[in-house]
C-alpha positions, 0 to 999 in steps of 0.5 A: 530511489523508487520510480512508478512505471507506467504500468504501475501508474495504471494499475493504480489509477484503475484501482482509485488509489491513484487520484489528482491529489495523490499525484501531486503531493506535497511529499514525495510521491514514491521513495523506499524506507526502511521499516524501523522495526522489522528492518524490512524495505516498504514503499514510503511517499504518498503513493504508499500512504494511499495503498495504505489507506485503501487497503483499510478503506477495502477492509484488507487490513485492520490495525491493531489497537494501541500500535500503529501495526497492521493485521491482514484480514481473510478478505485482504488475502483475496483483495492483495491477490487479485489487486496486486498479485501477492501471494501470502504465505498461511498463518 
């Protein structure tokens, strides 16, 4: 199971990628799922649909055409620093 925490809820708020409508989905706002072709966790629910979303919307990450993959760009390097602490390894 996966929990927002209060903290959590206000990091996202203050970044607007927690809205009124995202709060109150008609899935589940938060669950972990496991990726189907990597085999790694990921946040699934509306709460990872809108990160998802806003990090496209920021220009952090561009998809690849044809697939549903995602390439991090130089400018979502900085923005997933500063917006949420991850450091990426370089490559």
């Amino acid at each position: 199971a996966a929990l927002l925490t209060d903290s959590g809820r206000a990091r996202m708020q203050a970044l607007g990628i927690l809205t009124p409508e995202v709060g109150r989905p008609a899935r589940p706002l938060c669950r972990p799922c496991l990726d189907w072709s990597e085999r790694r966790p990921h946040l699934a629910g509306a709460l990872g649909a809108a990160i998802c979303r806003h990090a496209l919307e920021q220009g952090w990450l561009r998809r690849q055409a044809g697939t549903r993959a995602l390439d991090i760009t130089p400018k979502g390097r900085i923005g997933l620093k500063q917006a949420f602490g991850i450091t990426l390894a370089p490559g």
